[in-house]
N, C-alpha and C positions, 0 to 999 in steps of 0.2 A: 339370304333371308328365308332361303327355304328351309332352312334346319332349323325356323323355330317354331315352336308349341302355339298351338292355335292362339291359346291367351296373352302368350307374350306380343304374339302380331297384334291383338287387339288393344291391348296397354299400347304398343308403339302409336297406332295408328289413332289414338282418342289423344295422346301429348302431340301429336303434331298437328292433328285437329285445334287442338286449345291456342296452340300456338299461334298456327295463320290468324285465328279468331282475334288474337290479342295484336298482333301487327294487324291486321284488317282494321279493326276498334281503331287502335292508336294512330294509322293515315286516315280516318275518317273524323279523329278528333281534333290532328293539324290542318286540316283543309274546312274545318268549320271555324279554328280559330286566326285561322290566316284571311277568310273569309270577312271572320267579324271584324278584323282588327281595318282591313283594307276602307268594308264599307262606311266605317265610322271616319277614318279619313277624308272620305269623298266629302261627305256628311257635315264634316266640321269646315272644309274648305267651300263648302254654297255655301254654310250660313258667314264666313270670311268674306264672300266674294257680291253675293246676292242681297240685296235690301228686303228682298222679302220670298224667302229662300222656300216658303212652302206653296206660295202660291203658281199654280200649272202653267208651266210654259206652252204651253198651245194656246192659240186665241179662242176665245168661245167661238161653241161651234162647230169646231173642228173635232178629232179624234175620237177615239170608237165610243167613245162616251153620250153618244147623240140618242 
């Protein structure tokens, strides 16, 4: 790599730049949507399981919410 012209290192080095960026992007865009798909799961299986799926499972009084 040392026989090449300053500019052609610099074109190699901005395509492999764009690169990582675009596999970076794209594990960050499967791990949001593995993410989504999981939580909605949980989600649908309280409102399945729970009679009343939104109200706080702590007893009053309790949890940092004091």
């Amino acid at each position: 790599m040392s026989n090449l012209l300053p500019d052609e290192q610099s074109r190699r080095l901005k395509s492999k730049n764009r690169a990582l960026f675009v596999v970076l992007l794209g594990l960050a865009a499967l791990l949001f949507a593995v993410t989504y798909v999981r939580m909605s799961e949980v989600e649908e299986r309280r409102h399945e399981t729970m009679a009343e799926p939104h109200r706080p499972s702590l007893p009053p009084g309790t949890g940092s919410g004091q």
